[in-house]
Each structure stands twice: as structure tokens, then as C-alpha cells.
C-alpha positions as CSV (number, residue, x, y, z in Angstrom):
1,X,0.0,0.0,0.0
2,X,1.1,3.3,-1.0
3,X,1.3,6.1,1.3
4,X,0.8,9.6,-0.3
5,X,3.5,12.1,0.4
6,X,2.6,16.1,0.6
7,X,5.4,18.7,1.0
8,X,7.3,21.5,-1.2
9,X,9.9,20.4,-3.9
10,X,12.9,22.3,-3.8
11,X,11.8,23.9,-7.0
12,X,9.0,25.1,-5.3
13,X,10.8,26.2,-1.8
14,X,13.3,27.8,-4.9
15,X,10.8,30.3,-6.1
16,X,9.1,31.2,-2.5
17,X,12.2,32.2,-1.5
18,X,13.2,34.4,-4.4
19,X,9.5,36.1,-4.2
20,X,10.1,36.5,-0.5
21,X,13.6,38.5,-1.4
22,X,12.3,40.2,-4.1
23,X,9.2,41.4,-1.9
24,X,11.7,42.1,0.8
25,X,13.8,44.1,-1.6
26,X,11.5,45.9,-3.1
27,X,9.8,46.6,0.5
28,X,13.4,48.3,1.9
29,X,13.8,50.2,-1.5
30,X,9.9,51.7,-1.3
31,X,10.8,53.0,2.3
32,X,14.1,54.2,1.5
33,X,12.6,56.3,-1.7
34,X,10.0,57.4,1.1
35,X,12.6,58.6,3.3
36,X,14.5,60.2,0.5
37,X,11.5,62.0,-1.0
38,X,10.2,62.9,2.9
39,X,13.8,64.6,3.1
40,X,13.8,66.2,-0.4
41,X,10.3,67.7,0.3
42,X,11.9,69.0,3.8
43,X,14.6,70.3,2.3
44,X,13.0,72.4,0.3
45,X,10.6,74.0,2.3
46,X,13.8,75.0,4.6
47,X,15.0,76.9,1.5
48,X,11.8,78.7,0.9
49,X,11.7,80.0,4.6
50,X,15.7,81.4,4.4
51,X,14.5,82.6,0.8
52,X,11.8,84.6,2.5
53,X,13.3,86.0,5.5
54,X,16.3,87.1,2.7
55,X,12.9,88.9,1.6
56,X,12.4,90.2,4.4
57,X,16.3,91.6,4.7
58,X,16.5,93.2,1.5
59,X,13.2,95.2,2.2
60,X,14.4,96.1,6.0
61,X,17.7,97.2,4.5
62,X,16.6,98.9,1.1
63,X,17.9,102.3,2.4
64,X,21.4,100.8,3.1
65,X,21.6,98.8,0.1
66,X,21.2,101.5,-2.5
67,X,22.7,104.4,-0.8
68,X,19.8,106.0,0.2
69,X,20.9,106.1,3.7
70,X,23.9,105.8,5.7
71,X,21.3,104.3,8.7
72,X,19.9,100.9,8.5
73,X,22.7,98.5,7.7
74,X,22.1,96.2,10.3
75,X,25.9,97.2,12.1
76,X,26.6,94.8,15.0
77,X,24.7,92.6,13.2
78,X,25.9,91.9,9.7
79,X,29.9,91.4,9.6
80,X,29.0,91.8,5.4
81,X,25.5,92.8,5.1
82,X,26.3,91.5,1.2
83,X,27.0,88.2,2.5
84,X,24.6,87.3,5.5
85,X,24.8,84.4,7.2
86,X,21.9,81.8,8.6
87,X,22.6,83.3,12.5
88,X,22.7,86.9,11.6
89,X,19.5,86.7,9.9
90,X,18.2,84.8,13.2
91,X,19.6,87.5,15.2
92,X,18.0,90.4,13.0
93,X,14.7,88.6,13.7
94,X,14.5,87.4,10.0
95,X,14.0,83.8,11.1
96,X,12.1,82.4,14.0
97,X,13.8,81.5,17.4
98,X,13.1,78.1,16.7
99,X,14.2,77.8,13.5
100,X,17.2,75.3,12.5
101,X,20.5,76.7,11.2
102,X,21.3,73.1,9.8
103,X,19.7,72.2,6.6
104,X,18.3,68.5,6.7
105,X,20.4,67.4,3.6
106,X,23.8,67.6,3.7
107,X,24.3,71.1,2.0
108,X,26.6,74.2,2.3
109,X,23.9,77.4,1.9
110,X,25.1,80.8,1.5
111,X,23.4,83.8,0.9
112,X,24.6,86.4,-1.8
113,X,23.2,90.0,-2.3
114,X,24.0,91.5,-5.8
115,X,25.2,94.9,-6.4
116,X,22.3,97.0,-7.4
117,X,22.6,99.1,-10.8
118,X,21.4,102.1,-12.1
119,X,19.6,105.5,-10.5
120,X,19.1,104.4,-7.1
121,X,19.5,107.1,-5.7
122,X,16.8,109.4,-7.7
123,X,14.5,106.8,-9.0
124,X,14.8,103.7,-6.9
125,X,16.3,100.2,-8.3
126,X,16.1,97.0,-8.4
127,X,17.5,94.7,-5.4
128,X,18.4,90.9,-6.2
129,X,19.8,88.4,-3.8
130,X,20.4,84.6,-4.3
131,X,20.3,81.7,-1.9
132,X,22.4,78.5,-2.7
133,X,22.7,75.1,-1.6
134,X,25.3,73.6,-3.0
135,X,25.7,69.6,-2.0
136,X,28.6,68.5,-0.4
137,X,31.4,66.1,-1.3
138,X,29.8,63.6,0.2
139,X,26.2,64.0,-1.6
140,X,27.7,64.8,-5.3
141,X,25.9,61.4,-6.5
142,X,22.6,61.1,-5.3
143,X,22.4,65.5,-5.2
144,X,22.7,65.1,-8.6
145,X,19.6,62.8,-9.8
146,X,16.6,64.5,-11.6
147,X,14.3,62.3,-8.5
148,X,15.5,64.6,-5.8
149,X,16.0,67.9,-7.7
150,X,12.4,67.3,-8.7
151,X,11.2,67.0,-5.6
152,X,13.3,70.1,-3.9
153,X,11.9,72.4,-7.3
154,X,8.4,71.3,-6.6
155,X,8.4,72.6,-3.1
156,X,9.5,76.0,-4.6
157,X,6.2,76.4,-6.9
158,X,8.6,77.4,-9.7
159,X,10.6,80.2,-7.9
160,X,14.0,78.4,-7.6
161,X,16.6,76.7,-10.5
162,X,19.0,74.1,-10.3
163,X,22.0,73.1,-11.8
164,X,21.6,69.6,-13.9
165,X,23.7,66.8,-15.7
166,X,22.3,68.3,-19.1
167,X,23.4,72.1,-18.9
168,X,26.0,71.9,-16.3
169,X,26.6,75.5,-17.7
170,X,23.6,77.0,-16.8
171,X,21.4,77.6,-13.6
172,X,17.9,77.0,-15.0
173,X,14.4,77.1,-13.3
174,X,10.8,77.5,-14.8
175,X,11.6,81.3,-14.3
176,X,15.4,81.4,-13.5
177,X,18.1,81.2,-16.5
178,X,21.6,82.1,-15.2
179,X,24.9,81.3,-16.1
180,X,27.0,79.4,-13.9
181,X,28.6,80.8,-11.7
182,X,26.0,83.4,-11.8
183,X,28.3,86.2,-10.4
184,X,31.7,86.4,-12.3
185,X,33.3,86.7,-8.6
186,X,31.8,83.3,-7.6
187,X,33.1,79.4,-8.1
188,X,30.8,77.4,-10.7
189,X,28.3,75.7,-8.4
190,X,28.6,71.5,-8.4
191,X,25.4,69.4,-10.2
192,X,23.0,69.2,-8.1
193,X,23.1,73.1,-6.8
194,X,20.1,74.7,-6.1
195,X,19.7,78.4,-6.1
196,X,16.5,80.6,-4.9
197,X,16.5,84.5,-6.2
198,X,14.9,87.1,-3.8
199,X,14.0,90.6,-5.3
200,X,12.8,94.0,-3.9
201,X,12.1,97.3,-6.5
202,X,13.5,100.1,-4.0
203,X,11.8,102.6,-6.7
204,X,8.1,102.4,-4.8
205,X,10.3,104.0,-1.8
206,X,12.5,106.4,-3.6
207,X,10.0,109.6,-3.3
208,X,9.9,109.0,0.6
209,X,11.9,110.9,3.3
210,X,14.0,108.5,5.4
211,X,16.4,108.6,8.5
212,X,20.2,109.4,7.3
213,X,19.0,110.5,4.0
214,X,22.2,111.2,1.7
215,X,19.8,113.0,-1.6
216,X,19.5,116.6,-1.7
217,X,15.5,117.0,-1.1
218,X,13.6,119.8,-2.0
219,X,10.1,120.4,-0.9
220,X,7.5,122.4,-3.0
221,X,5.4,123.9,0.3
222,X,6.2,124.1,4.3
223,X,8.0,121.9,6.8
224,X,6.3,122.0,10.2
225,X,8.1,120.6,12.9
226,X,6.9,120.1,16.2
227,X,9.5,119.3,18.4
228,X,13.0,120.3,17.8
229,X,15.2,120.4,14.5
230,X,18.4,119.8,15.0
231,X,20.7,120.0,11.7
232,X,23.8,118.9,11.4
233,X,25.6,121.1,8.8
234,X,24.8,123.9,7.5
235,X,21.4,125.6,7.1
236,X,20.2,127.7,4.8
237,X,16.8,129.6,3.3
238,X,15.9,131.7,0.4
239,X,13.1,133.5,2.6
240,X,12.7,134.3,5.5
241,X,13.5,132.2,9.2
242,X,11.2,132.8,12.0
243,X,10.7,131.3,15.1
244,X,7.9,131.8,17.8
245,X,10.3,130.7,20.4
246,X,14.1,132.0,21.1
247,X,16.9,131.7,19.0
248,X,19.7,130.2,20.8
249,X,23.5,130.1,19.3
250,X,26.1,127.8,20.7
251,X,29.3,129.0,18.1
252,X,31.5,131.7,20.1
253,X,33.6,133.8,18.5
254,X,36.5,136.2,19.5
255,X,36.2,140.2,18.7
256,X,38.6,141.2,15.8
257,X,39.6,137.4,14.7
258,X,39.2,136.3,11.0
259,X,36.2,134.9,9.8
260,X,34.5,133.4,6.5
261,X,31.2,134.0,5.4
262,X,29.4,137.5,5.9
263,X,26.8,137.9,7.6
264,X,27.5,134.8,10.2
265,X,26.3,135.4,13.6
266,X,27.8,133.8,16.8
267,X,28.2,134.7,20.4
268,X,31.0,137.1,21.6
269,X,33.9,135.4,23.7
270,X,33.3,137.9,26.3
271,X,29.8,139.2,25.9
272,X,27.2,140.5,23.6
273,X,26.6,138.8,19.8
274,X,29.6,139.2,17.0
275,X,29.2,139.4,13.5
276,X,31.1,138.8,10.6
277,X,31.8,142.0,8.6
278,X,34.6,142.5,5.9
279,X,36.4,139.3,6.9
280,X,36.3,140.1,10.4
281,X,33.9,139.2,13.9
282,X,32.5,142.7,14.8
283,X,29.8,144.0,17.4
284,X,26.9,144.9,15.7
285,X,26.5,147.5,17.6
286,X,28.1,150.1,19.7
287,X,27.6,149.1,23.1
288,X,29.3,149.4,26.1
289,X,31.5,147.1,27.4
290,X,31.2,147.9,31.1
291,X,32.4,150.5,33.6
292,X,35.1,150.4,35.9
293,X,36.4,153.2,38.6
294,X,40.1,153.5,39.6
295,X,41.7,155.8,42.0
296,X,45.3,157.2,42.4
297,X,46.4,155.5,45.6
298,X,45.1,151.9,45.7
299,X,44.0,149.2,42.9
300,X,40.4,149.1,42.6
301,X,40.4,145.8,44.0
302,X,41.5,147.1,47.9
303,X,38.9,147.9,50.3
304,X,38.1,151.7,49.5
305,X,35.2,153.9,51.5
306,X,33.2,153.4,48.4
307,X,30.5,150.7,49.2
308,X,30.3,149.6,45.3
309,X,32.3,147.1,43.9
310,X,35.0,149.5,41.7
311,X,35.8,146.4,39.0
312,X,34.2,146.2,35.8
313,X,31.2,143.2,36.0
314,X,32.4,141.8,32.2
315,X,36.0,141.3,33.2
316,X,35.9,141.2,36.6
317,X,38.8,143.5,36.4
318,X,39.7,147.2,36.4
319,X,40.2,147.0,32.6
320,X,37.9,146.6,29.2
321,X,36.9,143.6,27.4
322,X,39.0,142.5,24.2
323,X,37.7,145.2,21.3
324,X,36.9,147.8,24.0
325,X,38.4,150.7,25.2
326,X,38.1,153.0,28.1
327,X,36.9,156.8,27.8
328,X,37.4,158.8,31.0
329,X,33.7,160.3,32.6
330,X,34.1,162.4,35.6
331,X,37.2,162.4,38.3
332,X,35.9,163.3,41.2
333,X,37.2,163.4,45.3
334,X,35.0,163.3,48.6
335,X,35.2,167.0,50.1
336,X,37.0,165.8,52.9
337,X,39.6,163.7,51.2
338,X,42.4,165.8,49.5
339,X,44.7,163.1,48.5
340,X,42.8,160.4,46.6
341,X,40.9,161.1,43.0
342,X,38.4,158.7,42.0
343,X,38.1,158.3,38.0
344,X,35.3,156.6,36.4
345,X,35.6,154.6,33.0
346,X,32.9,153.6,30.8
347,X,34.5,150.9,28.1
348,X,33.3,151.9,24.4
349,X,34.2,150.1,20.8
């Protein structure tokens, strides 16, 4: 009698465990693509947040950029405000607190303002900057496959380029066509390089008033200020200056020294307002320049009988100020003093 055997032939155990492999296989591949693509995708939406707060910077610093203003350039904060870095755009408040300085791939990013061109400085230009990830050493191979620049691009919604196997030249996006390098002052960027451009028209600001401003500006009708003006250099009107409050000048000036520009005003060394006339710091008018009294026996400083002090109040000395001189006025005695004449000076110019 015959007994029936059941089992797997080795054929059969052959092929379940080649499916099993190739299941396996395919398995560890599907979650490494995952893992690649989740990375990819994360990768690129790190770039598009340093792409906006380089937004951001070139908008905050527009002034500074195009030499609007000597104000604004982020000093003790950008070493090279042409060249900012990841932490000084952190620390200028461009980037959250949270935010990681470390991409998740394994790139070097740098951040690159261009020079701007043209008439900044009268009617506004055009600001460009350009973020790069450039792959390192160790991620030349798999930076460089279409699967992972296509999913980096895609996160971008068309607004970045990349540098590719098939125009290694170029740095090419749905909008984006540069040469590479793109600056002539730059190395070529390796395959695989992705680049972001940031832009900012300055010429919407141009017609605006800002701090430091370097332009001559004209206005066409009144300035109203309500608290105080305080001007640097010099000032000047075609009309008239008037002022509801006092008019205080802190330049002194000595009587009879040289001086440039006619018609300058500026407080007297001594006393009393100078001003400039033929070359020279004058009194504008003829005033006095004090009184003293001086007798023939004693200084005016020693104790006299007189109960008023004998010494001139501008000096504080029996003698004129500079550009004064004295003119006698009386000489006079007490009736019972034979022996000491008191003469009065009043100081004139």
C-alpha cells in the first residue's frame, strides 16, 4: 500500500524564496525612496523659509543697500551685510527662534546680495539676492539625480533653479536662467546646486523721506516741525527764518579774529553777539563794554570807602573787554579827602 506524500519540492521552496527576497527588496527600497523624498520635500521647504526672511532683509535694508541712507545697515549685526549668514539673519529677527541653522540634507547654503545698478538714488532700483545650496562632497551622487532635484523644485512652486547633468553650464528654473557661476566673482556651483532668487524694487520707496537720508530733497510747500530740529551742517533759506520761540547760538567767537562768510552770527567770547563783517567778527552795535572806577592811591580791588564794587562786572577787572576801550567820565574826590581822585571809565568800541 502506498502512502501519499505532501510537502514542497525544492523547486517550489526555490521560487518562495526568491519572491520572498524580491518582496523584501522591493519593501526596503519603497521605504528608502520614502525617506529620501520625505527629506527632499523638507529640504525644500527650509529653503523657501531662508528665501523669504532674505525677503524680508533686503526690504528692512533697502535704504542701506542702494545708498539712500547711511542708517539701516544692520551694524553689529551683519559682519557683510552683502553676505549674511543663517545666525545673523536669526539675530536680526528674520527667522524664527526656533528655526534650525542646519539644513536637513547635507548642503553648504550661502546667501549672496547682488550689487544694485542704475539710478538708485533718484528713482529707486532693483534689489536681487540669491540663496544657494550647493551639495557637499559627500552628496555629489545622489544630489545630482533629476528624482531629488524634482522634488526640492516642486516645493518651490517654480521660484527656484537648479544646476543639472544636461546644462551643467547654466542655472535653470521654470523662471530662472543664469549662467554658472552666476556672479563672475563666484566658483561654478557642483550638479546638483540649487539656487532661490529674492528681489525688492526700491523705486516704490524712492520719493519717501527717510532717516540718514544722503539726496538733496527739495520740498515744493512748508516743513512743520513740532518738536525740535536739530541740523547737522549747514542751514540755509531763500526766505525768511522765524521762530515763535528763542533763538539760541552755541558757536562763540572772539572780537577782531578772522572769519569766512558775511553775515555769520555767533556769540561774543566775552559778551554781547559778533558778527562777521569785511572778513572780520565785529559788534553789531556800539555798546558798552562795562564800567570800571580807579583811583590814584590803591587798585580798585583794595577795600576803598566806596561801598560799590570798583571792578568792571564783564572782566571782573579794572580794565575793558578785548575790542573795547576805556573813555574817561568824571574824576571826582570826597570833600574831605584831599589826597585820593576817584576816575570813572565807561568801556566803548
Amino acid at each position: 500500500m502506498w502512502t501519499q506524500q505532501r510537502g514542497f519540492s525544492l523547486f517550489e521552496m526555490i521560487v518562495v524564496t526568491a519572491l520572498t527576497s524580491l518582496i523584501g527588496v522591493w519593501s526596503a527600497t519603497t521605504w528608502v525612496q520614502q525617506t529620501e523624498d520625505a527629506a527632499s520635500e523638507a529640504m525644500g521647504r527650509w529653503l523657501i523659509t531662508v528665501k523669504e526672511s532674505v525677503d524680508q532683509m533686503l526690504v528692512r535694508q533697502a535704504d542701506f543697500l542702494t545708498g539712500l541712507s547711511v542708517t539701516g545697515s544692520g551694524s553689529g549685526i551683519y559682519q557683510n551685510i552683502w553676505r549674511p549668514s543663517l545666525s545673523e539673519l536669526a539675530g536680526a529677527g528674520h527667522l524664527s527662534k526656533g528655526f534650525s541653522l542646519r539644513a536637513p540634507l547635507n548642503y553648504d547654503v550661502s546667501i549672496k546680495v547682488l550689487k544694485p545698478h542704475g539710478l538708485c538714488l533718484t528713482q529707486g532700483c532693483k534689489l536681487e539676492a540669491l540663496t544657494i545650496a550647493a551639495p557637499k562632497q559627500a552628496q555629489d551622487h545622489q544630489a545630482s539625480t533629476m528624482t531629488r532635484i524634482g522634488k526640492i523644485l516642486a516645493s518651490f512652486k517654480g521660484q527656484g533653479a537648479s544646476v543639472t547633468q544636461l546644462s551643467p553650464e547654466r542655472v535653470r528654473g521654470p523662471t530662472v536662467d543664469l549662467p554658472n557661476p552666476p556672479e563672475p566673482d563666484m566658483l561654478q556651483l557642483p550638479i546638483g546646486s540649487i539656487v532661490l532668487q529674492s528681489f525688492f524694487d526700491s523705486s516704490a520707496q524712492a520719493s519717501f523721506l527717510r532717516q540718514g537720508e544722503q539726496r538733496d530733497v527739495q520740498l515744493g510747500a512748508h516743513l512743520n516741525v513740532m518738536g525740535r530740529l536739530a541740523v547737522g551742517g549747514a542751514l540755509s533759506a531763500a526766505g525768511r527764518i522765524s521762530s515763535s520761540e528763542h533763538l539760541q547760538l552755541a558757536a562763540v567767537a572772539q572780537q577782531g579774529a578772522a572769519c569766512e562768510g558775511e553775515g555769520l552770527i555767533a556769540q561774543s567770547s566775552t559778551k554781547g553777539l559778533l558778527v562777521c563783517q569785511a572778513g572780520v567778527w565785529q559788534t553789531s552795535t556800539k555798546s558798552s563794554g562795562g564800567r570800571y572806577i580807579d583811583n590814584t592811591i590803591s587798585s580798585c580791588h583794595s577795600p576803598q570807602e566806596l561801598i560799590i564794587d570798583m571792578r568792571n562786572p564783564l572782566t571782573g577787572d579794572c580794565s575793558c573787554p578785548d575790542g573795547y576801550k576805556p573813555q574817561l567820565m568824571s574824576v571826582w574826590r570826597y570833600p574831605f579827602h584831599s589826597y585820593n581822585e576817584f576816575y570813572t571809565y565807561l568801556c566803548l568800541n
